[in-house]
N, C-alpha and C positions, 0 to 999 in steps of 0.2 A: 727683773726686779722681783723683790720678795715684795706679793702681794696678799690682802685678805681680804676677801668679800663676804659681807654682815648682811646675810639672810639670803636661805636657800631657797626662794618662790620663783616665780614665771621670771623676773628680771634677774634677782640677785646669782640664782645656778647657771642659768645661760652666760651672763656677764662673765661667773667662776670660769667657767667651761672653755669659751672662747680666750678668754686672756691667757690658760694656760695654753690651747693652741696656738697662740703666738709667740711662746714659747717664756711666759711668764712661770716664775714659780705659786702658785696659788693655794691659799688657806680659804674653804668656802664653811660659815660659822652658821648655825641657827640653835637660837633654841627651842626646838623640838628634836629630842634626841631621837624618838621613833624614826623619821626623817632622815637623821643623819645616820643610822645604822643600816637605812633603806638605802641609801645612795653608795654606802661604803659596801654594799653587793651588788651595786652596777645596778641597780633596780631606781624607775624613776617614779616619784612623786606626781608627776602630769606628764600628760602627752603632749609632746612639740617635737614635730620631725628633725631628724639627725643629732637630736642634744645627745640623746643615750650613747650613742656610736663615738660622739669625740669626749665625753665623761670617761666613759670604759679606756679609753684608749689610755689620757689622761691620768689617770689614777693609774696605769699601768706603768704609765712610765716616770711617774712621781712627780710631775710637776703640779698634779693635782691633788688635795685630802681633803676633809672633812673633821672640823673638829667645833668646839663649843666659842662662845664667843673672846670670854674669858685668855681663853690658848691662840687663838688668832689672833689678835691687837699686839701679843706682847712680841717687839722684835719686827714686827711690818714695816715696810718702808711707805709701802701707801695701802690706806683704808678707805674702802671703797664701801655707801651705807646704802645697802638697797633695801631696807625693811618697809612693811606695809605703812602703810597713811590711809587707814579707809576713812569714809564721811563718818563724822559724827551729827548727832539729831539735825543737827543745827546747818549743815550741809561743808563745814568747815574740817579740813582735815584733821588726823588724830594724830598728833605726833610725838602721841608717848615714847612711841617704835624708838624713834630717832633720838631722842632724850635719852634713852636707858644707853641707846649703845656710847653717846656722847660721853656719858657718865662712867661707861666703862671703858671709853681708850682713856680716859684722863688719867683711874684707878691704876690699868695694867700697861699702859702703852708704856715702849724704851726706846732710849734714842729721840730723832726726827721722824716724823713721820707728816704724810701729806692725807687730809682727811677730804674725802672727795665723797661729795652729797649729791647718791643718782637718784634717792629714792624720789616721786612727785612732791614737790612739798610747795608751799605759799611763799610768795614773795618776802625776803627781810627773813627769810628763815634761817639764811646761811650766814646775818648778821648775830641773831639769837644761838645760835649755836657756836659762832665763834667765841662770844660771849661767853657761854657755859666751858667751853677747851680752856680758856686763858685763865680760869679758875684754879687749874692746875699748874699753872706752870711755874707756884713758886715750891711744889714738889719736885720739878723737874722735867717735868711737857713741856716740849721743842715741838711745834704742828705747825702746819698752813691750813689754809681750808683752799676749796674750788668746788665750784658747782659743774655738775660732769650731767647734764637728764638724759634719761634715757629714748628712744623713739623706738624702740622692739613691737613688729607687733604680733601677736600672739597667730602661731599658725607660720609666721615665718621670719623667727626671732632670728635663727641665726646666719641666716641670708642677709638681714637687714645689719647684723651687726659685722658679717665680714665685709660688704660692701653699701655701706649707711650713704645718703646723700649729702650728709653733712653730721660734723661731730662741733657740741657746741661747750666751752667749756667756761667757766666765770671765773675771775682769779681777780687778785688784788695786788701782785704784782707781775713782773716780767718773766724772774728765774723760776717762779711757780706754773706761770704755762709751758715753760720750756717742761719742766720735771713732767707735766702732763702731755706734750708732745712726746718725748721719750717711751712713754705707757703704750701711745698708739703708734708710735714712729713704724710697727709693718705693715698698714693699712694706710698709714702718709704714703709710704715707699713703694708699696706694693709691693712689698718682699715676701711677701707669704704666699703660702699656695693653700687656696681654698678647699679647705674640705668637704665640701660639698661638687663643686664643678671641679675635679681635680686636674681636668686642663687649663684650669682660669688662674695662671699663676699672674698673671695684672688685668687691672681694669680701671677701673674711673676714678681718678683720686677725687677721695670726699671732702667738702667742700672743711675747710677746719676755721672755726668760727672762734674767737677769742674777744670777751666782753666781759664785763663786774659780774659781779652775784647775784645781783638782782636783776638782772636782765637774764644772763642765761635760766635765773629759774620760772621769770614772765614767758618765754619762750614756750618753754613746753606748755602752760596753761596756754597759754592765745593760740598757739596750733592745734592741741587736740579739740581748742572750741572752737575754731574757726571748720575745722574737720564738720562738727557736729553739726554747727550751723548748714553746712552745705546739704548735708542727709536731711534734715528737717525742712528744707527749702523744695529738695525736689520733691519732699514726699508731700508738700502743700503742692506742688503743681501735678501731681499725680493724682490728687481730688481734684483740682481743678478740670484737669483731661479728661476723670471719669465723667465731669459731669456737664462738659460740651461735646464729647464727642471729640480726643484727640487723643494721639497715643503717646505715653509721656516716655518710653523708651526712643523716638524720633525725637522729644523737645530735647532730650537730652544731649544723644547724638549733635543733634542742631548747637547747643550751648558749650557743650564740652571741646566744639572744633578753634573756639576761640581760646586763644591762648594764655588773655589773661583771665579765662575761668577754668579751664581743662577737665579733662572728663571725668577724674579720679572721683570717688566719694560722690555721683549723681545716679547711683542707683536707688530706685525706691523701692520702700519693701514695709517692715511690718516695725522698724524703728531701731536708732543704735541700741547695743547694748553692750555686755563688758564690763570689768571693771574700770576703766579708765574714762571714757566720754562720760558718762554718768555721773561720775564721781567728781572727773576734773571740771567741768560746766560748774555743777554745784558747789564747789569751791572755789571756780574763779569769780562767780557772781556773789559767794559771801568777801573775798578778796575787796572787791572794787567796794562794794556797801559799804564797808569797815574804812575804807579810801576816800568815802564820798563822791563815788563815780555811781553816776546812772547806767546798769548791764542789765536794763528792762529786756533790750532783744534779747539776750542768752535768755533769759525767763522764759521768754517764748518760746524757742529753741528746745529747751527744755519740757513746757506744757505739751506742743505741739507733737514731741514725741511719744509722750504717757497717755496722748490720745491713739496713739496709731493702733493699739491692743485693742479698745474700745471696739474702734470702726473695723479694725480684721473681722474681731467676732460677727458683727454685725453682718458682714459678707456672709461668713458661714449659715449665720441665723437664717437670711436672704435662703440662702439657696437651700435647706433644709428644712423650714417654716419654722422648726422646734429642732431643740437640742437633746431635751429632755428625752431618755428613751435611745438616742442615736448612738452609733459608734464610729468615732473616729478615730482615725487612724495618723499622727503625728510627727512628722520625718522630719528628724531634725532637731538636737535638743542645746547642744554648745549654741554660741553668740556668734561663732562663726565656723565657718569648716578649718578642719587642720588647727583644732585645740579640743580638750575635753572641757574648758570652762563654763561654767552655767553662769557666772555671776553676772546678775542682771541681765541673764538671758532672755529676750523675748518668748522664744521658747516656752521656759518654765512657768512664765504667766498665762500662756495660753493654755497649759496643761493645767495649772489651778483655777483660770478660768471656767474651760467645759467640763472639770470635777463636778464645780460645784454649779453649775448649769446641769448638773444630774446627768452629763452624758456619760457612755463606757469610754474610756481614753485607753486605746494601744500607741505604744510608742518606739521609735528607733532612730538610734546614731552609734554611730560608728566606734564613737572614741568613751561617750558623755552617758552612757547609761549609770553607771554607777553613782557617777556626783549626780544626777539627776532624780535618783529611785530616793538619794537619804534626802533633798528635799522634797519628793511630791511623790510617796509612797504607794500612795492607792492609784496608781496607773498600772495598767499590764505592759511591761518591758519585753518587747523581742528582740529575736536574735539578727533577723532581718528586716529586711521591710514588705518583702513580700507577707512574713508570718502580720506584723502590724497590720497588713492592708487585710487580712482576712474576714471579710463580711462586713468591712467595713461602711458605711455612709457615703462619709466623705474621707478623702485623704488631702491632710494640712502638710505644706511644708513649709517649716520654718527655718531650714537651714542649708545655705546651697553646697551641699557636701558633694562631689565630684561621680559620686557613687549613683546619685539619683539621675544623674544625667544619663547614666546607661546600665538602668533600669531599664529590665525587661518588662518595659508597658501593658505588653499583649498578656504577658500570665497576669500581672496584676489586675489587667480587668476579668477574668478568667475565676478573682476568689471575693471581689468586692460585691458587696449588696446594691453598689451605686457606683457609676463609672465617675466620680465627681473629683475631681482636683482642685482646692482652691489654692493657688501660689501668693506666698507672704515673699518669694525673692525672685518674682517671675525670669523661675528659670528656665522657662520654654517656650517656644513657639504658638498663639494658640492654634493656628490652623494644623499644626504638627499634632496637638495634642487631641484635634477633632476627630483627624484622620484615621489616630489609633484608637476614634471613639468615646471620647474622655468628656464629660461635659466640662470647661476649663474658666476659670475667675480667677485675673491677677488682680495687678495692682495701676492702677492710671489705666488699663487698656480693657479696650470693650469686651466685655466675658463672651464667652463661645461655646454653643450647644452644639453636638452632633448634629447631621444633617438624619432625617427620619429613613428609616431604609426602605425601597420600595413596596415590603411587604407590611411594613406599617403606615406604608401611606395610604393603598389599597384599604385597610381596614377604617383610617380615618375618615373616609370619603362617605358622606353620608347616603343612603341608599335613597333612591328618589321612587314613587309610584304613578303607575301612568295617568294617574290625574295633575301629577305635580304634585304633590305634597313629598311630606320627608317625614321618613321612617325614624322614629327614636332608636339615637344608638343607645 
């Protein structure tokens, strides 16, 4: 099919990308021409593994380009809108995005055309928008609509979209899911061969979900909050564990074996972030207000994670007395590993945190320095993490990037001022962490100091005189 996809961000390039590997023809549109002159030299916008490798490919063989919005719509058989929706003040999404392009397949679209709405949007959206299409059609706009949401997650987009656990689509009649079955029919079929495992020429047919418009577009809201809810849950019982005495990486284990809780999303750590749980929570609780529905838990859900920054620092306070003066050292800057995105990165709060707690902030990630440095300037950005850890205090991790895990331990306590690690995604062992002499503070589980070495024990041992009394150390 002649396809176009309307905005080249984390959803809408990957979406392009993939659709031509399945052997669509694809127009991917934005406007930012910078952007689109970047992508037309193979060069990407963000980091997400294996996008670059089937873009390049793609563009090579012409099933893929890049052009303005305007040139895309005219001639498409289906339009696919993944532009931004961020929150506005009010916590409710912006959905200028999606108006302007509505506006513009009305102007320039030919023919029929199937308009398919992946970007996140509020319920009753894809009513209002079908509204604004029909405006045209005594021009001569032939359209359907279908709600198509996306579930990609950032880090491993395109894993997720060659082999999704279910693809959900909204339509309002029959022949219009069928035209939307066709779009995916290699991923129904498992006719494709994976780019990425290129032995996985089949695998698990995804579940194919068909439902109205407004359901498919409730879906994605109640999943990425019901997601969130669960992170805010365990990271309440991971205060709870600190403060009886119980490790909340076992309570989890323990809850995750039951299956209708499972394990996914029960790690605690230092709180979501992203652009999506953030965003979508706060939008689906202004959703239900506007409905008359009580989403006081999401509120919750919500507070309880804008406290997690709070109580980290406090850790660090804990175990440094004062910040003022200190240097830390900060690993870890994306929302998660295997993205460069900062947006509403825990991360970058804890960096303008100990800013302006007056301490010196070194920092490192892998992918995320740069979006990191244009918002939080006055940190000193390394190249590794060993340079970050240099005389350091304490060393923060705030991101479980793959690379930390085999970290060379031993030279890092070798340049640090203080062997101190406090873990925001406890990703280690503490007895592991003692072993290689690290004083170590997660999250839910009892913090762990080095054992004294015999030559400082000797010294600690007060000297006694043969009357009995004791010598002042």
């Amino acid at each position: 099919m002649k396809i176009s996809v309307i905005g080249a961000g984390y959803v809408g390039l990957t979406t392009a990308a993939c659709l031509a590997e399945l052997g669509h023809t694809v127009c991917c549109a934005d406007n930012d021409e910078g952007k689109l002159n970047l992508l037309r030299k193979g060069q990407m916008p963000f980091f997400e593994p294996h996008l670059e490798e089937i873009v390049v490919r793609n563009c090579s063989n012409g099933r893929l380009r890049f052009d303005n919005t305007e040139n895309a719509v005219t001639g498409a058989q289906a339009i696919f809108i993944c532009v931004g929706t961020p929150p506005l003040e009010n916590g409710e999404a912006d959905l200028s995005a999606v108006a302007n392009v509505a506006r513009t397949i009305g102007q320039r679209a030919t023919g029929y055309c199937l308009v398919i709405e992946k970007s996140t949007v509020p319920v009753q959206t894809g009513q209002q928008l079908k509204r604004q299409l029909q405006l045209y059609a005594e021009k001569g706009l032939r359209c359907d609509l279908a709600s198509n949401p996306e579930f990609l997650r950032e880090g491993s987009a395109i894993e997720d979209f060659f082999h999704p656990e279910r693809i959900v689509v909204g339509v309002e009649r029959e022949d219009v899911a069928m035209l939307m079955e066709e779009i995916y029919r290699p991923l129904l079929d498992q006719t494709f061969i994976c780019p990425i495992h290129k032995d996985c020429k089949t695998g698990k047919t995804p579940g194919w979900v068909v439902t109205d418009t407004n359901s498919a577009e409730l879906i994605k809201h109640a999943s990425n909050s019901f997601l969130a809810m669960k992170i805010s849950f365990i990271n309440m019982v991971a205060d709870l564990c600190e403060s009886v005495g119980a490790d909340v990486t076992q309570v989890a284990r323990g809850m995750g074996m039951d299956t209708r809780i499972g394990k996914a999303f029960l790690n605690p750590g230092i709180g979501f972030g992203g652009f999506c749980f953030p965003k979508d929570v706060q939008a689906f609780v202004r959703i239900a207000t506007k409905a008359g529905c009580d989403f006081s838990l999401l509120k919750e859900v919500e507070n309880i994670n804008k406290r997690r920054i709070d109580r980290f620092v406090e850790k660090v306070c804990k175990e440094l007395w004062v910040i003022r003066g200190r240097k830390i050292a900060v690993l870890g800057l994306a929302f998660k590993p295997n993205t460069d995105d900062v947006r509403f990165a825990p991360a970058i709060e804890l960096l303008r945190t100990f800013v302006r707690e007056g301490a010196t902030v070194s920092a490192y990630d892998p992918q995320a320095i740069e979006k990191a440095r244009a918002i939080v300037p006055n940190v000193e950005y390394c190249s590794s993490p060993l340079a970050a850890a240099q005389d350091a205090d304490a060393i923060v991790i705030a991101t479980e990037w793959d690379e930390f895990r085999t970290l060379d331990w031993n030279a890092v306590k070798k340049v640090v001022a203080r062997p101190l690690v406090v873990d925001g995604r406890n990703m280690f062992k503490p007895a592991e962490m003692v072993a290689r002499g690290f004083s170590y503070v997660s999250i839910g589980r009892q913090s762990a100091a080095p054992e004294l070495q015999s030559t400082e024990l000797d010294s600690a041992i007060p000297e006694v005189t043969p009357n009995g009394t004791v010598k002042a150390l």
